[in-house]
Z-matrix of the N, CA and C atoms (Angstrom, degrees):
N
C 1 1.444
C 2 1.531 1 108.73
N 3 1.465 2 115.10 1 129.63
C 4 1.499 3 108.47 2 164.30
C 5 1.426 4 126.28 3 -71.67
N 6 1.128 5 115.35 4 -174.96
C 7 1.367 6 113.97 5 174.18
C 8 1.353 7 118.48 6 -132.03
N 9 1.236 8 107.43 7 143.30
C 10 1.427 9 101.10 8 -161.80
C 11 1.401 10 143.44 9 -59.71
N 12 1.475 11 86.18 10 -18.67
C 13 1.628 12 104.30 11 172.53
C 14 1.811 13 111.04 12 -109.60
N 15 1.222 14 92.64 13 27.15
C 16 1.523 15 103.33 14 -158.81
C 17 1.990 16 103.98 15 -54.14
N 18 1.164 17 115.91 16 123.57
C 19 1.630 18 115.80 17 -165.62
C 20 2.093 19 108.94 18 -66.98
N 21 1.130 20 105.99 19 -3.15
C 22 1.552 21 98.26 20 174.85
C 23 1.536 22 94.97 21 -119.92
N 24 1.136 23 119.98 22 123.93
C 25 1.282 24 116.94 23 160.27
C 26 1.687 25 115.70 24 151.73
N 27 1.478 26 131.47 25 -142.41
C 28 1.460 27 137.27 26 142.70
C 29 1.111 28 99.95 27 -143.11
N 30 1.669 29 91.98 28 166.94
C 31 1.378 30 116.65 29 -176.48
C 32 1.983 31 118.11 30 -132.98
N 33 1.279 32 116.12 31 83.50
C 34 1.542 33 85.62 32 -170.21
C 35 1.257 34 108.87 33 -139.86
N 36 1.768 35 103.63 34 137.03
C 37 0.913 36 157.70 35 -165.35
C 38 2.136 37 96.92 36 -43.44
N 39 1.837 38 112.85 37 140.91
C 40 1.216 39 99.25 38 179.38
C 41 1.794 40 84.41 39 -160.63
N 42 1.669 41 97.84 40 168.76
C 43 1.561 42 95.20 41 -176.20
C 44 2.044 43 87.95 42 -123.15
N 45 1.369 44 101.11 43 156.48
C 46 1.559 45 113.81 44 169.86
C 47 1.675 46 108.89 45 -65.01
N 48 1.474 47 129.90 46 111.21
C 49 1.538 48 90.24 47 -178.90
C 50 1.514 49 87.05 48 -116.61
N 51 1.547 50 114.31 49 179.09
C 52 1.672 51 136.74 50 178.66
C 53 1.877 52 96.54 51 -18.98
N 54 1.086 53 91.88 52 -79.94
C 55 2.232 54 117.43 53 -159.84
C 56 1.837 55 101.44 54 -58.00
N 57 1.906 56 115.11 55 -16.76
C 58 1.375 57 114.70 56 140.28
C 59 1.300 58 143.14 57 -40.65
N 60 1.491 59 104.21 58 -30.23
C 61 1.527 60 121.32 59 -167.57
C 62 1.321 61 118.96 60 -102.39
N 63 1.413 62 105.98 61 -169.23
C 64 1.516 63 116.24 62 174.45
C 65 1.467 64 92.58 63 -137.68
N 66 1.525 65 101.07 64 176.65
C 67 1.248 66 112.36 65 -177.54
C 68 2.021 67 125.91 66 -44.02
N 69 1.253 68 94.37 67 -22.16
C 70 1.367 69 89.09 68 -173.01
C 71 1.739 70 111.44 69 -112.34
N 72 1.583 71 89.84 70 25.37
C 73 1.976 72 92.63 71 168.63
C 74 2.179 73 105.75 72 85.02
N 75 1.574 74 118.14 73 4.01
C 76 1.216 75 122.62 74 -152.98
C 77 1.773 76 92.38 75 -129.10
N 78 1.304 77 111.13 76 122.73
C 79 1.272 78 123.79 77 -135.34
C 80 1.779 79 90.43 78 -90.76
N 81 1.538 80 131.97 79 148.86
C 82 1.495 81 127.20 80 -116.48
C 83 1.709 82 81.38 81 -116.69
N 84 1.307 83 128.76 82 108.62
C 85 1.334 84 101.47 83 176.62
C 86 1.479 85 169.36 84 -63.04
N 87 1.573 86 90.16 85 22.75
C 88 1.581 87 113.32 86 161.54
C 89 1.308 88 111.85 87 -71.87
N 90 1.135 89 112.84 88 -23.40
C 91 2.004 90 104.91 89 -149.77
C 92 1.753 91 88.38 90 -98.52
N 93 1.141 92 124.57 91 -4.44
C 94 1.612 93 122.05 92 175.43
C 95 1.675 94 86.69 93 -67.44
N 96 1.176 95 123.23 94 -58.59
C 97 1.842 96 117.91 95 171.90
C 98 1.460 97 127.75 96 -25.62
N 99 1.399 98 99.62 97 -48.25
C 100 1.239 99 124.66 98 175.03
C 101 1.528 100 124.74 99 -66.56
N 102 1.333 101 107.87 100 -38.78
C 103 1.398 102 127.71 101 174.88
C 104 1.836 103 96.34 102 -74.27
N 105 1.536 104 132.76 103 -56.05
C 106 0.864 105 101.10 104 168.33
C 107 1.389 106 133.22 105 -77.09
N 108 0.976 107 126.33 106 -14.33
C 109 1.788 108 128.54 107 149.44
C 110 1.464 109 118.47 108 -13.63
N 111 1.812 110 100.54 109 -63.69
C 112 1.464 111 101.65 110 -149.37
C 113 1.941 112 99.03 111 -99.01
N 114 1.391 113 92.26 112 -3.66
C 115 1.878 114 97.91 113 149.09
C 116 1.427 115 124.37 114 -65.01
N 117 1.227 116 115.96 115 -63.25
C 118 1.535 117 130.27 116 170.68
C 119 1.766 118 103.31 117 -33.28
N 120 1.445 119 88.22 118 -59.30
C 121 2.095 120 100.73 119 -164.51
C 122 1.519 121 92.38 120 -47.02
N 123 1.454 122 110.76 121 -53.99
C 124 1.930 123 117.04 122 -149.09
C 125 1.700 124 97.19 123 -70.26
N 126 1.448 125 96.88 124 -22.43
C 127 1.837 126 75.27 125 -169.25
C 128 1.368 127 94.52 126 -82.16
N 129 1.554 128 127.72 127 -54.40
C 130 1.723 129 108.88 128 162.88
C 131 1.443 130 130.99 129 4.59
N 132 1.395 131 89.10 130 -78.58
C 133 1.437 132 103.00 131 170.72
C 134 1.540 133 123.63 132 -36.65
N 135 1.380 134 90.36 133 -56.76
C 136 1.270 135 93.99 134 -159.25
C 137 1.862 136 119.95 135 -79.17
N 138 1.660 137 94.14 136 -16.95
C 139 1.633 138 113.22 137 148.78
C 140 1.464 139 128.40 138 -60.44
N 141 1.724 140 106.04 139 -0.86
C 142 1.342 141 105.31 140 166.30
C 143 1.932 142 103.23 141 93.66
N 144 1.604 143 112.95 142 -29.21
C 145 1.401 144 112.08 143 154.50
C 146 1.439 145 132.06 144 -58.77
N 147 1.374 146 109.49 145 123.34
C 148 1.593 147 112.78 146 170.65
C 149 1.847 148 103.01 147 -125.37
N 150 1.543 149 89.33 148 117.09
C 151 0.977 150 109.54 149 -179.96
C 152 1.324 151 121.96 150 -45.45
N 153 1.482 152 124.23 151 -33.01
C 154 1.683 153 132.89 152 -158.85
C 155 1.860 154 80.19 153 -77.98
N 156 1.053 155 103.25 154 -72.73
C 157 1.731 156 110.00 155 -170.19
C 158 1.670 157 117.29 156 -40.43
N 159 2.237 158 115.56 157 -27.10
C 160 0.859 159 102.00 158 -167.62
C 161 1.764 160 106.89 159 -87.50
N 162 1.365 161 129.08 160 -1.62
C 163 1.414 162 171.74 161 160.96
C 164 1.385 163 74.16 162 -57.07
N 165 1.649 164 115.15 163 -116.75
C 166 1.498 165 107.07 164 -146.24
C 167 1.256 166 129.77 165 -71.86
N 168 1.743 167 117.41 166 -12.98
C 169 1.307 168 98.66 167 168.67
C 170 1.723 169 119.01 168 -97.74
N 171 1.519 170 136.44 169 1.65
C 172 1.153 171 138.72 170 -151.09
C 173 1.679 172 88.72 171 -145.05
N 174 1.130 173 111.04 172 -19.94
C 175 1.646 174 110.99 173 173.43
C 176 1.560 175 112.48 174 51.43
N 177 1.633 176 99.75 175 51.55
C 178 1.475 177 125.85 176 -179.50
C 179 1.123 178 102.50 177 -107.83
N 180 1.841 179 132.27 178 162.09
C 181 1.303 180 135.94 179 159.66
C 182 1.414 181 93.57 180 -156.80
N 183 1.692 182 113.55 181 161.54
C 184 1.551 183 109.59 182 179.58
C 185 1.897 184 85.37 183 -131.53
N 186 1.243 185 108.15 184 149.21
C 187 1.257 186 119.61 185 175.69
C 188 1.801 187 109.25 186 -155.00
N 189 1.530 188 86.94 187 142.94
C 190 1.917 189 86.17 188 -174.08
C 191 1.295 190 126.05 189 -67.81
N 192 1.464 191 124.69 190 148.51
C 193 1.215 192 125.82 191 176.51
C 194 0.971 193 129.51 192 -107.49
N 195 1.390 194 113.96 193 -21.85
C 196 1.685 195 119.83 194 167.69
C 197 1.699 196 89.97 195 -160.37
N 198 1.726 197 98.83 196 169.43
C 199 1.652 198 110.53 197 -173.56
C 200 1.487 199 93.29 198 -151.97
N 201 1.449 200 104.17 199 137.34
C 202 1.523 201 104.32 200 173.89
C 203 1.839 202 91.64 201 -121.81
N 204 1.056 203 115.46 202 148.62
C 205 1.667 204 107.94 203 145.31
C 206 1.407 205 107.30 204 -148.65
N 207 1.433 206 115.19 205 156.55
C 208 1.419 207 139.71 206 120.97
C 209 1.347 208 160.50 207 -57.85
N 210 1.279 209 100.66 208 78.67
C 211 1.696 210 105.07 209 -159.29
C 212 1.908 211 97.22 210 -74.07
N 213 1.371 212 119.05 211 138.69
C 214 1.223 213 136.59 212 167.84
C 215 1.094 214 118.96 213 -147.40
N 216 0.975 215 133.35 214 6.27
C 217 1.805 216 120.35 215 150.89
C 218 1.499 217 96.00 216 -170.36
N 219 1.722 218 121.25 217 152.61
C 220 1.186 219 140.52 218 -170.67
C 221 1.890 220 104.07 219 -78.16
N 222 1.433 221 91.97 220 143.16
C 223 1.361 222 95.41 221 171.36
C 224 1.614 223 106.95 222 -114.04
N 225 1.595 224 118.29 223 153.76
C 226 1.267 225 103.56 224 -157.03
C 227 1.584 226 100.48 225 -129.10
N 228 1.540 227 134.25 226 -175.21
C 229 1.279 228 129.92 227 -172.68
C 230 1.545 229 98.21 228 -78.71
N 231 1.698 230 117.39 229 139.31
C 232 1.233 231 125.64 230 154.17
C 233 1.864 232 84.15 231 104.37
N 234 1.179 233 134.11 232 -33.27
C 235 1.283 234 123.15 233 -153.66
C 236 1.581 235 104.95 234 -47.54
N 237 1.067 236 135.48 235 179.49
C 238 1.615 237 142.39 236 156.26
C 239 1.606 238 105.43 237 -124.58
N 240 1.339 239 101.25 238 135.13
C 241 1.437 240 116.82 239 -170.72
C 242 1.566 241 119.53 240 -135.62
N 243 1.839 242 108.04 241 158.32
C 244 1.040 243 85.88 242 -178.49
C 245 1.431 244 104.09 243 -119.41
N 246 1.540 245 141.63 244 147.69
C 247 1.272 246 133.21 245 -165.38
C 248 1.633 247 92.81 246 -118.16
N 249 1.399 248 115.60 247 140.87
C 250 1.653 249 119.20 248 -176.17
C 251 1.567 250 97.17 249 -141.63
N 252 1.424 251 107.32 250 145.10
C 253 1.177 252 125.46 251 169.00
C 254 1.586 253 120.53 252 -130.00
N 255 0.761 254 117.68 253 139.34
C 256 1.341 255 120.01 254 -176.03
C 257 1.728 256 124.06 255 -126.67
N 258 1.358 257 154.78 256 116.21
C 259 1.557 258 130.94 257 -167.39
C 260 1.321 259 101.95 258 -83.87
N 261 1.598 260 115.23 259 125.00
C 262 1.268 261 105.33 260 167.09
C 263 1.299 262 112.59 261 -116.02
N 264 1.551 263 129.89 262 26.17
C 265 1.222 264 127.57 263 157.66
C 266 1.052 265 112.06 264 -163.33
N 267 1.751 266 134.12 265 144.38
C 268 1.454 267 129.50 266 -178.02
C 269 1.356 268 98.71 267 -114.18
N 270 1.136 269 142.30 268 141.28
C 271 1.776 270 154.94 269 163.74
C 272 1.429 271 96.31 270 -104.25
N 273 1.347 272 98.28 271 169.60
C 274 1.873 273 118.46 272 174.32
C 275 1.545 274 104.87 273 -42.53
N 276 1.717 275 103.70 274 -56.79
C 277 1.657 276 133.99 275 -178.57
C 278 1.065 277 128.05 276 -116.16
N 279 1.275 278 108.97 277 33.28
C 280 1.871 279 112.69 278 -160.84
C 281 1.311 280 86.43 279 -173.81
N 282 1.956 281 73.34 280 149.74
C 283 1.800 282 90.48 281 175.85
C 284 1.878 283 83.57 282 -154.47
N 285 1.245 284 104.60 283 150.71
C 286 1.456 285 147.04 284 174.69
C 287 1.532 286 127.02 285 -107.36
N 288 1.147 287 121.25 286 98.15
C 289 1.295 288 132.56 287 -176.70
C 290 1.649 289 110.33 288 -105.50
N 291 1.465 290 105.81 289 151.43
C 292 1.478 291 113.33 290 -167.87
C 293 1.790 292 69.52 291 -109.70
N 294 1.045 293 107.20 292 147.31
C 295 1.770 294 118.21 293 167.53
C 296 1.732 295 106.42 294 -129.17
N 297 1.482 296 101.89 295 163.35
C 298 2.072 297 102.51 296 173.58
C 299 1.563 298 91.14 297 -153.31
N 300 1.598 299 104.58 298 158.26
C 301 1.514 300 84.97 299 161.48
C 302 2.036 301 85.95 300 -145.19
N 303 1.625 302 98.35 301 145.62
C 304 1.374 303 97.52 302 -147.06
C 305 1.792 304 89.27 303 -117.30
N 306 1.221 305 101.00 304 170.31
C 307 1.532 306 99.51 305 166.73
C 308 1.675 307 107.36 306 -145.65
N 309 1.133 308 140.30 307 97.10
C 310 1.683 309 138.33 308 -140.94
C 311 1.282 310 120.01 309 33.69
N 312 1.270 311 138.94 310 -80.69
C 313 1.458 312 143.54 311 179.41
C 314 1.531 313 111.34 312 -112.62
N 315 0.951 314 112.54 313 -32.45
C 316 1.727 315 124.16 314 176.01
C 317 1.165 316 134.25 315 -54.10
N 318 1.060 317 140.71 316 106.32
C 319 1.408 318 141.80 317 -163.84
C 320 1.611 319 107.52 318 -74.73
N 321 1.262 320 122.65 319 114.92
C 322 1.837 321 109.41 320 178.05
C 323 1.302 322 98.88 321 -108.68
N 324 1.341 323 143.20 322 -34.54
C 325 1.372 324 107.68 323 -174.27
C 326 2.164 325 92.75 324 -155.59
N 327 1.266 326 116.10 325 171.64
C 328 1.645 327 114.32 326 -169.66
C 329 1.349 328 97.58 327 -152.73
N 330 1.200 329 130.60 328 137.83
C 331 1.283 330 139.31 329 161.43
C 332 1.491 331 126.33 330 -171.10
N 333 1.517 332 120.19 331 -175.32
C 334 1.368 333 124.13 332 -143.14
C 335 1.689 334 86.11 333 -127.07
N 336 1.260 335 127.11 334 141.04
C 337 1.499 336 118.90 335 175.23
C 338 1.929 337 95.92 336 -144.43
N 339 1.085 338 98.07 337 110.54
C 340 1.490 339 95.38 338 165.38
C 341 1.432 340 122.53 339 -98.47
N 342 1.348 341 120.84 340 134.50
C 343 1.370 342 117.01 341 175.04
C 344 1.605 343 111.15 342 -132.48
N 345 1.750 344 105.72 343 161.77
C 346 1.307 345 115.65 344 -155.77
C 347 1.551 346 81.42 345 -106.71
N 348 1.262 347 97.24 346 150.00
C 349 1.938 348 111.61 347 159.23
C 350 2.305 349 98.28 348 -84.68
N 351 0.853 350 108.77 349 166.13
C 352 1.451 351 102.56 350 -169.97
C 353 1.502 352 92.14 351 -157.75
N 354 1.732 353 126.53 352 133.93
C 355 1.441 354 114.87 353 148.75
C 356 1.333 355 113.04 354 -88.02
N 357 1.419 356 108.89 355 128.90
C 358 1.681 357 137.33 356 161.96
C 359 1.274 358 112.81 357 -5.64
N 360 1.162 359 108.79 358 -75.83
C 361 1.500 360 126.30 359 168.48
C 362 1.204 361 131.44 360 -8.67
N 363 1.669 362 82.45 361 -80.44
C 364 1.649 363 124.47 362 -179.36
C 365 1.541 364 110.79 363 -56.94
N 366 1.580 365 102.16 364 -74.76
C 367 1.097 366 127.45 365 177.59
C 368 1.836 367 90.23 366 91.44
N 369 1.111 368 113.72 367 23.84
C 370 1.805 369 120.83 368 152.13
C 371 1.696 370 109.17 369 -117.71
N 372 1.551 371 81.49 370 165.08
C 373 1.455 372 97.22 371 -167.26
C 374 1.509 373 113.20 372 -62.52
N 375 1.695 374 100.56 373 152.31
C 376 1.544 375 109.49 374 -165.25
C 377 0.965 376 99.56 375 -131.40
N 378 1.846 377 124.57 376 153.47
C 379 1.900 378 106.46 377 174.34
C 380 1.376 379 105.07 378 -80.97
N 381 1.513 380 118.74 379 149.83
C 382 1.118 381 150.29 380 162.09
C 383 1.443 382 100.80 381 -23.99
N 384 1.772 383 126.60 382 164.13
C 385 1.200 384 122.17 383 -175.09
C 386 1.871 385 93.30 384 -99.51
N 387 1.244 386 134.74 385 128.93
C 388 1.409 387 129.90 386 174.56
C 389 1.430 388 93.19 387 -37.83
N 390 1.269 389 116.85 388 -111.89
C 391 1.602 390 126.55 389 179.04
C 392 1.817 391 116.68 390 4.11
N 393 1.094 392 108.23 391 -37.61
C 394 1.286 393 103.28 392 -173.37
C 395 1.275 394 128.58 393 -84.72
N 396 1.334 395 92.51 394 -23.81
C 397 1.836 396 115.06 395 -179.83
C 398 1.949 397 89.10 396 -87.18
N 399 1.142 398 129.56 397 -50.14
C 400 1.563 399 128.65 398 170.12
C 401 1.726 400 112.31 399 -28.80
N 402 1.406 401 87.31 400 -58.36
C 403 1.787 402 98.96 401 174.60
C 404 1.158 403 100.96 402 -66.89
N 405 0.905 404 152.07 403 -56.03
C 406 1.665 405 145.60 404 -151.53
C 407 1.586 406 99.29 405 -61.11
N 408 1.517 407 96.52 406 -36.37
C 409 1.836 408 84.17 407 -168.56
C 410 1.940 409 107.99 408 -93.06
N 411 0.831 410 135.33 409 28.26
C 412 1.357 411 147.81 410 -177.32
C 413 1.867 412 95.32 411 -115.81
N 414 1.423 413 104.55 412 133.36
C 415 1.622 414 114.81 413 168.06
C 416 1.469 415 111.85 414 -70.95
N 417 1.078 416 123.19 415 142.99
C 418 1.447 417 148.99 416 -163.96
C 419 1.638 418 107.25 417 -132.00
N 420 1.290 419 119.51 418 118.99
C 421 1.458 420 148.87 419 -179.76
C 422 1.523 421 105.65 420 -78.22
N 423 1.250 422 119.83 421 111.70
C 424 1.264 423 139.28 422 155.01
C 425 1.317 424 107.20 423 -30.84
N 426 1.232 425 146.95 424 -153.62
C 427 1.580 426 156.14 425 167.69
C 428 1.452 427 80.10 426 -168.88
């Protein structure tokens, strides 16, 4: 299990909204995927990577290769959450993330997401950018 303030990794912050849910206000369990998705994306970002640019000018793309999760408690409409990612493994073309998605102290869901680096082109595997996997392992500040 990570921790929430765990010093290698990100952490970012998301709210439950309506089109989260299902009929009974209890959040649909695909979109916990999604929630870790748009963790992965923000820390990108926030590493100063933008994916569209790393596509057209480096003719890179990353796409998943396998997904495990752990669902343990429901997340509900309106909740505020916290989504964390962490790398827990770099490959030539692959990288491995420990993921959580939290709600104050509560653990709601944990899993493992590996993804491939891929050239565009190709649409086969490409090595990883050095630098990027460098950044990955350095802690990153919320705003």
């Amino acid at each position: 299990m990570l921790a929430k303030d765990a010093p290698i990794g990100f952490r970012w912050p998301l709210r439950v909204y309506y089109e989260d849910t299902d009929a009974g206000g209890i959040v649909y369990y695909a979109n916990y995927l999604k929630f870790f998705e748009r963790c992965r994306t923000e820390w990108l970002r926030a590493l100063g990577v933008d994916q569209v640019t790393l596509a057209r000018d480096a003719g890179l793309q990353f796409v998943v290769m396998s997904i495990a999760c752990d669902y343990r408690r429901p997340a509900r409409l309106d909740d505020q959450l916290s989504a964390l990612a962490q790398l827990e493994r770099a490959g030539g073309a692959s990288l491995v993330f420990a993921q959580e998605l939290w709600r104050g102290d509560e653990l709601l869901a944990s899993g493992r997401v590996k993804v491939a680096c891929v050239d565009t082109a190709r649409l086969a595997p490409a090595p990883l950018p050095v630098r990027l996997v460098e950044r990955l392992r350095q802690p990153v500040a919320v705003a």
